[in-house]
Residue, then its C-alpha position, 0 to 999 in steps of 0.5 A: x072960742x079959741x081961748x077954751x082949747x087953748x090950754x085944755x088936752x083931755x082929762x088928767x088920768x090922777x087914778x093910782x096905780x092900783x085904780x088903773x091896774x084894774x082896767x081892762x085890755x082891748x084883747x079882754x072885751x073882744x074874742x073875736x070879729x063877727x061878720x058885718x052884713x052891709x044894708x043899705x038903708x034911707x036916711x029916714x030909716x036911720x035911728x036918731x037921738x036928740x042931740x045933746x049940747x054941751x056949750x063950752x064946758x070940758x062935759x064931754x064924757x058926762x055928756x056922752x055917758x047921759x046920752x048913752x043912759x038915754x039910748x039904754x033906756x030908750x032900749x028898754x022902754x021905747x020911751x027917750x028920758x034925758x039924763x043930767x050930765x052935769x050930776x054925773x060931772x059934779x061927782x067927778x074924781x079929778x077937779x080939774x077940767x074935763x073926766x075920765x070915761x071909767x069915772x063917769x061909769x062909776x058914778x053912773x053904776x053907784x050913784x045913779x044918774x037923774x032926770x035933765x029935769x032935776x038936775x039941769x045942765x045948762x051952764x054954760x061954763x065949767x064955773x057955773x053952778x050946778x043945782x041939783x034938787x033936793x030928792x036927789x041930794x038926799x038920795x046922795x047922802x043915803x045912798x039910795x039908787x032911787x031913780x037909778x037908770x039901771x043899764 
């Protein structure tokens, strides 16, 4: 395992200049703090979602991005559907390990990100191939958000 850390320190940032002028400042998402009232709560009143394993992959952010398309739904719905972080991986601007968060987020608003079940992501490296279903491969090259996690 220490093999798998040993060389990697995060995604390379490859955008251009203009990609990352448009960026946004902490001082533009946030005006102002609001209050927090402290509850205490039991543990079993906690919300919890399932967990989510990337074995030893650089899949973090599309790990983390698919988990939060799952939580936004089960927001909407009250129904949990798992996400495949590895579609949202495969698209990635940069091909070296690992991806940037603005990334995942423009794959998710324009390609959409489907079900674990038609696009599985159980590789265990990096290296290990990705299959995504027909249905979904089409819907790449048309351009059709069919199945689109609208968050």
């Amino acid at each position: 395992m220490d093999d798998f850390y040993k060389n990697y320190h995060g995604a390379f940032d490859d955008r251009s200049d203009e990609q990352k002028q448009k960026d946004y400042e902490q001082k533009e998402l946030v005006a102002s703090i609001n209050e927090v009232k402290w509850v205490n709560k039991k543990k079993s009143e906690f919300r919890s979602f399932p967990e989510m394993n990337q074995n030893f992959t650089n899949k973090c952010v599309a790990f983390t991005t698919a988990k939060l398309a799952g939580i936004s739904y089960w927001l909407k719905t009250g129904i949990w559907e798992d996400f495949s972080p590895s579609f949202v991986y495969e698209f990635r601007s940069n091909k070296s390990p690992g991806m940037m968060g603005v990334d995942a987020f423009d794959i998710w608003s324009k390609l959409g990100i489907p079900l674990e079940s038609s696009c599985p992501s159980k590789q265990t490296r990096d290296t290990d191939e990705v299959n995504i279903n027909d249905f979904n491969k089409q819907r790449i090259v048309t351009g059709k958000q069919i199945g689109r996690a609208h968050v």
